[in-house]
mmCIF file of the N, C-alpha and C atoms, coordinates in Angstrom:
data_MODEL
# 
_entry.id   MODEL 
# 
loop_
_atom_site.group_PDB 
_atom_site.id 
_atom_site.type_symbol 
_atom_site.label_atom_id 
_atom_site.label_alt_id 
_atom_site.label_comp_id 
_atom_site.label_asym_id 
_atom_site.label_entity_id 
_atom_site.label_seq_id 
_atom_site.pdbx_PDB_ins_code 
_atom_site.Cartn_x 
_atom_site.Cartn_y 
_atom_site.Cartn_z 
_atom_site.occupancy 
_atom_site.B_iso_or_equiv 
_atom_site.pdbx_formal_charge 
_atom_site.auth_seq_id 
_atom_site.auth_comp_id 
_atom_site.auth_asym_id 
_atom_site.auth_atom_id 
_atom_site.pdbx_PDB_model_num 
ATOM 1   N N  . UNK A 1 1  ? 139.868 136.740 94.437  1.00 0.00 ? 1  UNK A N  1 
ATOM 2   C CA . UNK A 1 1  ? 139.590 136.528 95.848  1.00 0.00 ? 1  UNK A CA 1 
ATOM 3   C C  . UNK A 1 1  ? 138.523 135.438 95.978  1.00 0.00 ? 1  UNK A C  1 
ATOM 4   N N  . UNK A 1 2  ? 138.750 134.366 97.107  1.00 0.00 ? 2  UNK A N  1 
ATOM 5   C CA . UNK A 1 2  ? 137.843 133.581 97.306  1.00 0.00 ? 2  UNK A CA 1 
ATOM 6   C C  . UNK A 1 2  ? 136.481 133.390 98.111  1.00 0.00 ? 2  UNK A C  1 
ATOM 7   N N  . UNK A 1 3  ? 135.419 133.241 97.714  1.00 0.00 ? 3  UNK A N  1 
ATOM 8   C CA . UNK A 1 3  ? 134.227 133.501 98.773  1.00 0.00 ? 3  UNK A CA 1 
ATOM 9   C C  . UNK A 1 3  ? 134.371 133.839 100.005 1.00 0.00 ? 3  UNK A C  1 
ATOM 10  N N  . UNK A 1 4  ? 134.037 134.418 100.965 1.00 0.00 ? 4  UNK A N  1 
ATOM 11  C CA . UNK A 1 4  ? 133.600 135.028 102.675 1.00 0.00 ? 4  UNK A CA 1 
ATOM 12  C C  . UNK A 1 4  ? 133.812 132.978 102.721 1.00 0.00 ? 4  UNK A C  1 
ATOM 13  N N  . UNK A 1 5  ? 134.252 132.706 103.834 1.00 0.00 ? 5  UNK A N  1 
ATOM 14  C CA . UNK A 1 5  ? 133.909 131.901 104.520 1.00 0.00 ? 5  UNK A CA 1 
ATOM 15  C C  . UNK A 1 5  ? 132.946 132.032 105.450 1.00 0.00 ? 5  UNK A C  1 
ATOM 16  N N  . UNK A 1 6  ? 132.580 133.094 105.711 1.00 0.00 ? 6  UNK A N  1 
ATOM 17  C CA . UNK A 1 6  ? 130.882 133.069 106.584 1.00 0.00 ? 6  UNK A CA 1 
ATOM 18  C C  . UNK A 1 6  ? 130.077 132.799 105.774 1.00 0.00 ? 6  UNK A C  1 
ATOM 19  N N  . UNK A 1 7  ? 129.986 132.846 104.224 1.00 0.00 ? 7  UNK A N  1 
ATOM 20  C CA . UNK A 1 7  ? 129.026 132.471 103.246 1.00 0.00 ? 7  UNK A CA 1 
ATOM 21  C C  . UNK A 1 7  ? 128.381 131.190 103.168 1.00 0.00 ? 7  UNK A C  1 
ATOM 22  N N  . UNK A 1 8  ? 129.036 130.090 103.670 1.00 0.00 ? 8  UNK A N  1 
ATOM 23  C CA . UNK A 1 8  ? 129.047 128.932 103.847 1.00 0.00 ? 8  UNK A CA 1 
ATOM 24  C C  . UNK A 1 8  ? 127.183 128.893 104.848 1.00 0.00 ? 8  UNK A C  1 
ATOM 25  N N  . UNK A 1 9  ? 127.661 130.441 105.864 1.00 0.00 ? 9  UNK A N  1 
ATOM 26  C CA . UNK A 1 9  ? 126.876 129.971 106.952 1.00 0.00 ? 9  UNK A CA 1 
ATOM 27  C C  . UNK A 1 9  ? 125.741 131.416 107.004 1.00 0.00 ? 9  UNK A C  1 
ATOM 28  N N  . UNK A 1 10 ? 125.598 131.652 105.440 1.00 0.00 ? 10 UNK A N  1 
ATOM 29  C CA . UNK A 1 10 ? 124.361 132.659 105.136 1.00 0.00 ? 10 UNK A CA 1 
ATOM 30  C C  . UNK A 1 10 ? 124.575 134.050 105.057 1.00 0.00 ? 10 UNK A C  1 
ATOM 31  N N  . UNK A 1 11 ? 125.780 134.456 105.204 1.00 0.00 ? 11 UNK A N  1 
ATOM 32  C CA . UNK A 1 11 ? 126.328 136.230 105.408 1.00 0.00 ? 11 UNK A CA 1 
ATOM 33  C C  . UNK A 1 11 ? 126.752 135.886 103.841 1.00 0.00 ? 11 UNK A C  1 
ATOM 34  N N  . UNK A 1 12 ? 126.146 137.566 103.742 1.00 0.00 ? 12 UNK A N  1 
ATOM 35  C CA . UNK A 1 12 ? 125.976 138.098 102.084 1.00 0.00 ? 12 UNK A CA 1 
ATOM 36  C C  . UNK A 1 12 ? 126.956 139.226 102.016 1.00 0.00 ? 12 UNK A C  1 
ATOM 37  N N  . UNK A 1 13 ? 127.394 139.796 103.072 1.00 0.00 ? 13 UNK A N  1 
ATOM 38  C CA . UNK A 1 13 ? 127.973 140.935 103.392 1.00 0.00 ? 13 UNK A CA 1 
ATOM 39  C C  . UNK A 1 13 ? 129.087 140.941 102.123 1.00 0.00 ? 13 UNK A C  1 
ATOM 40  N N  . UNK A 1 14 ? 130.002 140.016 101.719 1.00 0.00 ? 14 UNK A N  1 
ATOM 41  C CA . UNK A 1 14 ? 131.286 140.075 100.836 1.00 0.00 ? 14 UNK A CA 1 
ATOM 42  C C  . UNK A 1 14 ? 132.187 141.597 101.152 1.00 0.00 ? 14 UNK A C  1 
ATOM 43  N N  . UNK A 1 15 ? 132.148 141.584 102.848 1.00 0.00 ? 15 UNK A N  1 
ATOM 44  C CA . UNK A 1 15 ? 133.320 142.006 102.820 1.00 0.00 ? 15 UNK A CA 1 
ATOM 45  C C  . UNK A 1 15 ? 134.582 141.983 103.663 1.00 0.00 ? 15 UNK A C  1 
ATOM 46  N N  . UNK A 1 16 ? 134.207 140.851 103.670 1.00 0.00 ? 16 UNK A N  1 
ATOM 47  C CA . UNK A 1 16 ? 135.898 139.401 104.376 1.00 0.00 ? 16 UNK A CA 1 
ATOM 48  C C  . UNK A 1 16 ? 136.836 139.817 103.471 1.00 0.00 ? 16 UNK A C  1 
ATOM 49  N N  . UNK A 1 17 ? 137.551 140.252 103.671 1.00 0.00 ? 17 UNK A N  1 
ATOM 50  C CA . UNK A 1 17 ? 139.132 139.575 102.992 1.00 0.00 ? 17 UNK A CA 1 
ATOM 51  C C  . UNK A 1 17 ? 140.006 138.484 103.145 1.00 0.00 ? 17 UNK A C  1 
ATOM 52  N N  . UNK A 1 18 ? 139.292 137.425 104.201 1.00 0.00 ? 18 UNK A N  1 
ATOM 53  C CA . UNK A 1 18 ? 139.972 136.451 104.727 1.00 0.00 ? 18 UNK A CA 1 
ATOM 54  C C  . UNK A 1 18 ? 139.991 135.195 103.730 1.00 0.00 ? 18 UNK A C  1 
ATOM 55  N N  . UNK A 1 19 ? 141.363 134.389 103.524 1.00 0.00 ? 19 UNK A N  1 
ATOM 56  C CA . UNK A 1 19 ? 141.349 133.839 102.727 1.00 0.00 ? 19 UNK A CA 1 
ATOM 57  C C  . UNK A 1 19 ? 140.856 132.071 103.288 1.00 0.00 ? 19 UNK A C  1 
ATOM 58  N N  . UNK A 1 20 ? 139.887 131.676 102.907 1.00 0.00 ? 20 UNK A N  1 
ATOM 59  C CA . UNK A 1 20 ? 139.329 130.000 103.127 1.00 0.00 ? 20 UNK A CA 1 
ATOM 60  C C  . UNK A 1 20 ? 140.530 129.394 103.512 1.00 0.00 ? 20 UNK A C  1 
ATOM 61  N N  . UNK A 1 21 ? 140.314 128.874 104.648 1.00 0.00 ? 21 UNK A N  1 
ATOM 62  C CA . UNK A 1 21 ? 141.407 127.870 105.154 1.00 0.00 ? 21 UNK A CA 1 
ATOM 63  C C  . UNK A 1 21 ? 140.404 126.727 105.425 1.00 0.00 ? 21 UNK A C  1 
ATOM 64  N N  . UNK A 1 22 ? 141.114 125.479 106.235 1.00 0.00 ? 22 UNK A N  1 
ATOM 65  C CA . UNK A 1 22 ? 140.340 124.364 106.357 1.00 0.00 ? 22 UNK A CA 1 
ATOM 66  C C  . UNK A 1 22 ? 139.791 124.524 108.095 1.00 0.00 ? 22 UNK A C  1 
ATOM 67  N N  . UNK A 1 23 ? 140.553 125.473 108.681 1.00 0.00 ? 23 UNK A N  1 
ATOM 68  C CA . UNK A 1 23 ? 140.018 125.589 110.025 1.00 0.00 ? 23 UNK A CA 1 
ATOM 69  C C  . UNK A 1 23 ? 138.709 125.379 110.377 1.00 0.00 ? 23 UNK A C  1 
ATOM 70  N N  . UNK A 1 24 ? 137.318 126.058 109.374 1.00 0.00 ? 24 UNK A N  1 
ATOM 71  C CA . UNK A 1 24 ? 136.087 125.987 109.852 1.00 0.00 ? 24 UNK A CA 1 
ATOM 72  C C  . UNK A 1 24 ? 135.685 124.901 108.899 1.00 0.00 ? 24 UNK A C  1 
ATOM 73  N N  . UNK A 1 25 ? 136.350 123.933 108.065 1.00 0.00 ? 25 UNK A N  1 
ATOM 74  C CA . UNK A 1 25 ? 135.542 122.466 108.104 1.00 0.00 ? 25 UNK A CA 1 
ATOM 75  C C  . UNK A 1 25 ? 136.238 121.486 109.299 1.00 0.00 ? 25 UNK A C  1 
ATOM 76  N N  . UNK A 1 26 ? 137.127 121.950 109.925 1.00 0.00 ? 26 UNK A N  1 
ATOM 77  C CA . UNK A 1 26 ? 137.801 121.243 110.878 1.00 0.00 ? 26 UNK A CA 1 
ATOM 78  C C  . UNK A 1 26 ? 136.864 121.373 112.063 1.00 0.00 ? 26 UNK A C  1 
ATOM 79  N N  . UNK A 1 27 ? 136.297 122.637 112.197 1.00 0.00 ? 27 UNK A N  1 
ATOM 80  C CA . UNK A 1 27 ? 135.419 122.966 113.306 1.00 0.00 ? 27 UNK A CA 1 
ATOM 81  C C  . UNK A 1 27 ? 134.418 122.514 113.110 1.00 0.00 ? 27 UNK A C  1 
ATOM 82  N N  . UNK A 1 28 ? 133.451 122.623 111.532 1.00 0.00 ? 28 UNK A N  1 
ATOM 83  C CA . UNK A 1 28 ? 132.335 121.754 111.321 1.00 0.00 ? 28 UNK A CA 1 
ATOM 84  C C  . UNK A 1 28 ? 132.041 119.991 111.593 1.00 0.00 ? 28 UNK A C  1 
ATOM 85  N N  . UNK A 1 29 ? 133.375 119.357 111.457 1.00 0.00 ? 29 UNK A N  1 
ATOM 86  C CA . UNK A 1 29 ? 133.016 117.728 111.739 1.00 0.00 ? 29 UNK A CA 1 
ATOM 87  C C  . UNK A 1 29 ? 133.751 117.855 113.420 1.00 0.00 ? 29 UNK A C  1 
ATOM 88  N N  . UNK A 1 30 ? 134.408 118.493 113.908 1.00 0.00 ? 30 UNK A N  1 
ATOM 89  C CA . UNK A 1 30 ? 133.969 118.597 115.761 1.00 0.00 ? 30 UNK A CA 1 
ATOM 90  C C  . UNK A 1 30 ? 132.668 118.790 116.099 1.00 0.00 ? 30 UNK A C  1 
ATOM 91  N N  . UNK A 1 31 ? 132.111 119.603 115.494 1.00 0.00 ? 31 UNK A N  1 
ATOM 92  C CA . UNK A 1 31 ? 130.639 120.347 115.902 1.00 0.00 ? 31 UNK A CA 1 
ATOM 93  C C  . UNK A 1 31 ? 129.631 118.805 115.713 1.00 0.00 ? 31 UNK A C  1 
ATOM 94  N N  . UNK A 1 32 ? 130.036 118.489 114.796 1.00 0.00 ? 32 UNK A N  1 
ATOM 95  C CA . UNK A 1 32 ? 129.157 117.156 114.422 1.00 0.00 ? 32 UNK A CA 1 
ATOM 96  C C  . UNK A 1 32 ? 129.218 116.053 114.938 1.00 0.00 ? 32 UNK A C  1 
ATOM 97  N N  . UNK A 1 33 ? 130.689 115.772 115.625 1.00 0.00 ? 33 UNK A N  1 
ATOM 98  C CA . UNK A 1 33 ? 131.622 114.816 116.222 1.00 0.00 ? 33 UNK A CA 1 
ATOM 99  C C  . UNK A 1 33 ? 130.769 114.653 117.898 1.00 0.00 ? 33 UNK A C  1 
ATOM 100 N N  . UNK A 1 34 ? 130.713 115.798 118.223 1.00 0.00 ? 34 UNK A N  1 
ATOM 101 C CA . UNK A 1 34 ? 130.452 116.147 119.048 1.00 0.00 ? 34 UNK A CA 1 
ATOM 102 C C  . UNK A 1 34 ? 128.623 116.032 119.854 1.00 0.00 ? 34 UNK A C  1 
ATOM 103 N N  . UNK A 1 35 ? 128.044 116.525 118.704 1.00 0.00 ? 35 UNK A N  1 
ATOM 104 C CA . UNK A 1 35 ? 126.627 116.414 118.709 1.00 0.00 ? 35 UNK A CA 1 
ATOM 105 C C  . UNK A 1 35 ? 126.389 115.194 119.102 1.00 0.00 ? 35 UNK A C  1 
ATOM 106 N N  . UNK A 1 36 ? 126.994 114.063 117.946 1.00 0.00 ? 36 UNK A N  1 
ATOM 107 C CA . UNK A 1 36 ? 126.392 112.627 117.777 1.00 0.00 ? 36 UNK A CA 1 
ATOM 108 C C  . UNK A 1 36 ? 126.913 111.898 119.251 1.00 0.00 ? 36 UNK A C  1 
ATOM 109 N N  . UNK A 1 37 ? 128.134 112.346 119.914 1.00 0.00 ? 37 UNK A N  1 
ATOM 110 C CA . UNK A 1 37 ? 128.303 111.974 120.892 1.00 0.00 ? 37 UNK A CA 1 
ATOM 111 C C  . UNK A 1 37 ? 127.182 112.479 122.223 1.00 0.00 ? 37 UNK A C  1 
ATOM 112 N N  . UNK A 1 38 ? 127.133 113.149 121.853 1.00 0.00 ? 38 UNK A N  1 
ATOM 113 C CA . UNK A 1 38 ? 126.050 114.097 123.291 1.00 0.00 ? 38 UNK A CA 1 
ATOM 114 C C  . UNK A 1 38 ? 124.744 113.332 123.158 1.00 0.00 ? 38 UNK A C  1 
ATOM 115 N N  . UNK A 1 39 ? 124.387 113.367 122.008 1.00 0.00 ? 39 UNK A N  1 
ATOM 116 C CA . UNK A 1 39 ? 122.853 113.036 121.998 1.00 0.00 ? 39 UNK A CA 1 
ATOM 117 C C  . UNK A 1 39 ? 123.118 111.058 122.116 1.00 0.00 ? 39 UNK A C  1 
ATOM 118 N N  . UNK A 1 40 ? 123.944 110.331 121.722 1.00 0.00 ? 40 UNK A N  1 
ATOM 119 C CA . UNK A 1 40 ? 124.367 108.788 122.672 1.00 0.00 ? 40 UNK A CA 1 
ATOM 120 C C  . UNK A 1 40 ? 123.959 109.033 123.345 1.00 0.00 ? 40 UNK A C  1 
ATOM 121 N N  . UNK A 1 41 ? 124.972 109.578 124.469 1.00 0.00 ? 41 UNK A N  1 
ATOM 122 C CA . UNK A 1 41 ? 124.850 109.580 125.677 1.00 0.00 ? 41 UNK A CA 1 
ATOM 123 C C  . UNK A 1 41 ? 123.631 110.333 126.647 1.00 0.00 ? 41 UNK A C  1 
ATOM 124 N N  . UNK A 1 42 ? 123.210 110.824 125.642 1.00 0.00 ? 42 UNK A N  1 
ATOM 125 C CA . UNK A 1 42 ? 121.711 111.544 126.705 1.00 0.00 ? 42 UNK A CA 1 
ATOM 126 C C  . UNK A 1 42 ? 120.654 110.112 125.857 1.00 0.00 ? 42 UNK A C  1 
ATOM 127 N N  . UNK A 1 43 ? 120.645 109.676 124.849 1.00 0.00 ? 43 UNK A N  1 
ATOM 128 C CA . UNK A 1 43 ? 119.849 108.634 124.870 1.00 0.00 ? 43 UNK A CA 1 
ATOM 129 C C  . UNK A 1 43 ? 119.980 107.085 125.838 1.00 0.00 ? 43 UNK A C  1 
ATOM 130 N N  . UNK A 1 44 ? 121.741 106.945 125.829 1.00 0.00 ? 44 UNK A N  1 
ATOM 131 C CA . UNK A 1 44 ? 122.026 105.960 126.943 1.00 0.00 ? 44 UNK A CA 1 
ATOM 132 C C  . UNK A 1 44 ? 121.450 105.852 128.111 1.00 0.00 ? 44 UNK A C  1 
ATOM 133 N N  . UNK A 1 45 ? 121.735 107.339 128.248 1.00 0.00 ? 45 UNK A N  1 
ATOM 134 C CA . UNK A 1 45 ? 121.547 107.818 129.881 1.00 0.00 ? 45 UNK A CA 1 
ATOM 135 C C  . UNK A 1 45 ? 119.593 107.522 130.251 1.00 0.00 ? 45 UNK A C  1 
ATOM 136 N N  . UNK A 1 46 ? 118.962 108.110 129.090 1.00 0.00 ? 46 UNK A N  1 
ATOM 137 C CA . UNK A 1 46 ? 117.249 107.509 129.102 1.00 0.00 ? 46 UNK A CA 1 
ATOM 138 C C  . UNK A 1 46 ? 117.168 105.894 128.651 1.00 0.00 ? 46 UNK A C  1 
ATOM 139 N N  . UNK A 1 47 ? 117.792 105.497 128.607 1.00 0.00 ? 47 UNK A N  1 
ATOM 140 C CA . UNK A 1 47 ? 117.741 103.802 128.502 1.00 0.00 ? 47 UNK A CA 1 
ATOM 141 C C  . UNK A 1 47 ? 117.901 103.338 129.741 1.00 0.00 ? 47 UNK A C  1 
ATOM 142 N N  . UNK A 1 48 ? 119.085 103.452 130.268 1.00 0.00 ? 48 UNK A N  1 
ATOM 143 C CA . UNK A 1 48 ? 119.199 103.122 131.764 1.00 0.00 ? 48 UNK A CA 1 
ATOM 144 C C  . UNK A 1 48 ? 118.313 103.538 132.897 1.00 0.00 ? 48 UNK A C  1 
ATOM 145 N N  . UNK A 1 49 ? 117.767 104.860 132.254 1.00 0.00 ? 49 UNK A N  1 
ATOM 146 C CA . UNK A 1 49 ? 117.125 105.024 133.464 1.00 0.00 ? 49 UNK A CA 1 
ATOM 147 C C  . UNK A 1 49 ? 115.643 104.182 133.365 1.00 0.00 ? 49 UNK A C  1 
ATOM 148 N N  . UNK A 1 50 ? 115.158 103.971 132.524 1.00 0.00 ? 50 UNK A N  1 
ATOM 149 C CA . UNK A 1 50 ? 113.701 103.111 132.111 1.00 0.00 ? 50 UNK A CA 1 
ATOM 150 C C  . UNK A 1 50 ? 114.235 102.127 132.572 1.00 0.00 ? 50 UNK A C  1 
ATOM 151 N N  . UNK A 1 51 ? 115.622 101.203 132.723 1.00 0.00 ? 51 UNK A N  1 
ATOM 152 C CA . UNK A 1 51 ? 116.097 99.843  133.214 1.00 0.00 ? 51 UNK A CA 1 
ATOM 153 C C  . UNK A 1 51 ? 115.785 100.054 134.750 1.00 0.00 ? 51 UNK A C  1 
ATOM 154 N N  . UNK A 1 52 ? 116.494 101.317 135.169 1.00 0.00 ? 52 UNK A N  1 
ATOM 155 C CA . UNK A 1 52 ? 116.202 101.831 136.799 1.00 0.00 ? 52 UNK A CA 1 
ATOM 156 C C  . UNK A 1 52 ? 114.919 102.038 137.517 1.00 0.00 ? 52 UNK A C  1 
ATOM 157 N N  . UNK A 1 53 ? 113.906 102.524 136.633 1.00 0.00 ? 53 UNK A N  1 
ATOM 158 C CA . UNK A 1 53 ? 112.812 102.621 136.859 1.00 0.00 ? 53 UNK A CA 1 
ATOM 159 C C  . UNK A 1 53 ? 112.177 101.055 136.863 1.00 0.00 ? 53 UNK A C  1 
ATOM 160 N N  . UNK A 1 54 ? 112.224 100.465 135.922 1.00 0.00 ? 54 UNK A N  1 
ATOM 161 C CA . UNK A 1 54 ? 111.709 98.783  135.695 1.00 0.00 ? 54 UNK A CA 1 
ATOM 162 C C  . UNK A 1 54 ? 112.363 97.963  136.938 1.00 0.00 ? 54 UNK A C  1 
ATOM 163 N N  . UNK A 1 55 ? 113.670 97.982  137.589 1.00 0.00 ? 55 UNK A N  1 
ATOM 164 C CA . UNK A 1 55 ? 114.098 97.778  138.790 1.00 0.00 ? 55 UNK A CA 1 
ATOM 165 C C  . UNK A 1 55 ? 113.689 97.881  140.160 1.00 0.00 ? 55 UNK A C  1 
ATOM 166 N N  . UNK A 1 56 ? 113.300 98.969  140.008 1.00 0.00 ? 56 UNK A N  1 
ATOM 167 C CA . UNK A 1 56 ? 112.499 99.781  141.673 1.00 0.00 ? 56 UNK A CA 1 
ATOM 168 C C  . UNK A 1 56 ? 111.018 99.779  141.848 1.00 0.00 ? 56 UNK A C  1 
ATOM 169 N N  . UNK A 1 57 ? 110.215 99.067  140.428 1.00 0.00 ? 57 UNK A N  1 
ATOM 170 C CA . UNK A 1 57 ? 109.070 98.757  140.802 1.00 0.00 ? 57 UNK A CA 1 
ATOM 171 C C  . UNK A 1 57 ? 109.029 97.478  141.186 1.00 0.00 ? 57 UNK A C  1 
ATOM 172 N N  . UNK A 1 58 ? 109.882 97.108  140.567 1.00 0.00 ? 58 UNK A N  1 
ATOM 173 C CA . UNK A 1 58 ? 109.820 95.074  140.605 1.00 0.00 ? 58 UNK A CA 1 
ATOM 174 C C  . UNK A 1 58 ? 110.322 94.945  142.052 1.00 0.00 ? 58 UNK A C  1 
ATOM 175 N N  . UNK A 1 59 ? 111.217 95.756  142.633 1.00 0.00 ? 59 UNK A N  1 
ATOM 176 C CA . UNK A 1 59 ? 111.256 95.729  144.171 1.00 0.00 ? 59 UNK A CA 1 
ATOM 177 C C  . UNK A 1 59 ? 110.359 95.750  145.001 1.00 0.00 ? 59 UNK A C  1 
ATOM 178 N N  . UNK A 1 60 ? 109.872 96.756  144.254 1.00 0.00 ? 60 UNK A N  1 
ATOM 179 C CA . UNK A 1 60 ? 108.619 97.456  145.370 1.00 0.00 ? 60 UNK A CA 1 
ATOM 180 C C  . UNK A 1 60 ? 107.357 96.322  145.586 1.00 0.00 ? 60 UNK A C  1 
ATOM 181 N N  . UNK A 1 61 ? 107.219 95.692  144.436 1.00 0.00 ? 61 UNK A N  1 
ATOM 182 C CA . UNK A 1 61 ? 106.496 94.369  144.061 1.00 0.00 ? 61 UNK A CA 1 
ATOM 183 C C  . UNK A 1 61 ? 106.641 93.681  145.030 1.00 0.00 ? 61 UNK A C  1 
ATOM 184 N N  . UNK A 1 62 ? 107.972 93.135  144.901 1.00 0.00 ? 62 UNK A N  1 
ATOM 185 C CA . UNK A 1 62 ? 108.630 91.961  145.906 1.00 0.00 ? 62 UNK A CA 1 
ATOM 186 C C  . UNK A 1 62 ? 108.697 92.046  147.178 1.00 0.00 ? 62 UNK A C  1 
ATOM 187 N N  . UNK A 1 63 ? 108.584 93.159  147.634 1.00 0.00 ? 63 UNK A N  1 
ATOM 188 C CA . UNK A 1 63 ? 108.742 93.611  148.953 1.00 0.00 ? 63 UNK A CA 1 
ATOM 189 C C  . UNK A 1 63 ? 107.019 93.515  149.649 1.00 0.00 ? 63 UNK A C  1 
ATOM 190 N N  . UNK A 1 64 ? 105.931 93.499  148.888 1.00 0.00 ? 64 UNK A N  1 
ATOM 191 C CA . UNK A 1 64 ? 104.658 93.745  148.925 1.00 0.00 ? 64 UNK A CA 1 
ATOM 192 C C  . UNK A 1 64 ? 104.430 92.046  148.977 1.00 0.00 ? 64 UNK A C  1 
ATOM 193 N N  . UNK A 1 65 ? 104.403 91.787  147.668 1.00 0.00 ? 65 UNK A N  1 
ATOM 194 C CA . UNK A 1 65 ? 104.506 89.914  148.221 1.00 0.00 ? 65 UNK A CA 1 
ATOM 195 C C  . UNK A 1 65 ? 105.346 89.920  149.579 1.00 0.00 ? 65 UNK A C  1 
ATOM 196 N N  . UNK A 1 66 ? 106.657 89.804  149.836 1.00 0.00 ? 66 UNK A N  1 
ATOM 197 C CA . UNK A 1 66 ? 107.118 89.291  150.995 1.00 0.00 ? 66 UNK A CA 1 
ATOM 198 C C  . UNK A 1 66 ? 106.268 89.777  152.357 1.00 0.00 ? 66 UNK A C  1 
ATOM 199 N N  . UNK A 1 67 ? 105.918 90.845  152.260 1.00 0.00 ? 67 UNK A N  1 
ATOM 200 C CA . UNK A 1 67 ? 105.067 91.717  153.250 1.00 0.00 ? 67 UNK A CA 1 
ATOM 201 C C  . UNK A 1 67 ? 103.263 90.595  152.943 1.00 0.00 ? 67 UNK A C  1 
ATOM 202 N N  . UNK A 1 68 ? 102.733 90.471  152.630 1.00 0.00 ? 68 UNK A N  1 
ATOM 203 C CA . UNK A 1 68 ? 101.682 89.669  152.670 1.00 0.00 ? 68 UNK A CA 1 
ATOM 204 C C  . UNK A 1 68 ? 101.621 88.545  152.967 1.00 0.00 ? 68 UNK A C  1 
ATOM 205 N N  . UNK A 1 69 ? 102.588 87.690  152.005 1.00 0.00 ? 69 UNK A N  1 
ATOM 206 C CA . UNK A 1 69 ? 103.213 86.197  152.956 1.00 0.00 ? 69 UNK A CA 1 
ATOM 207 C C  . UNK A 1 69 ? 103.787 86.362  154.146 1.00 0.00 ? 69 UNK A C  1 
ATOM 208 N N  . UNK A 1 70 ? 104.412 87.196  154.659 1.00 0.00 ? 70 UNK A N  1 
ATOM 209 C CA . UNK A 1 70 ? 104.923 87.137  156.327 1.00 0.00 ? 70 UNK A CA 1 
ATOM 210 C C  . UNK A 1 70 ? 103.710 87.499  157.232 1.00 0.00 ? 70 UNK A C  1 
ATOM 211 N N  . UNK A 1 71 ? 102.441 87.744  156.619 1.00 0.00 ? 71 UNK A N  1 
ATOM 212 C CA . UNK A 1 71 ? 101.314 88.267  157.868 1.00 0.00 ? 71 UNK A CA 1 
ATOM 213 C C  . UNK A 1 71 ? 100.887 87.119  158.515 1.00 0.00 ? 71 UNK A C  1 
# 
């Protein structure tokens, strides 16, 4: 009989009878697939917004000059 496939993930129990298939390394590189995508996009998403933020002050700027030169 071949190792618990929960062994992989710290259970000592040995008492699976289930035989290792590839299902849970199939699930392990989704899980991973997945991560590296999420955490992109939550870093994208804090890039743009520091671009958004750097945007709406430089307005706010411009709007303060135009407001002083028009007095």
């Amino acid at each position: 009989m071949k190792d618990c496939p929960a062994s992989e993930f710290g259970c000592t129990c040995n008492r699976c009878a289930v035989d290792r298939d590839d299902d849970l390394e199939a699930l392990k590189q989704f899980n991973r697939a997945t991560t590296t995508t999420a955490t992109f996009l939550i870093l994208l998403a804090f890039v743009l917004a520091i671009y958004a933020v750097g945007a709406w002050k430089t307005e706010q700027v411009h709007r303060e000059i135009v407001k002083a030169r028009s007095v």
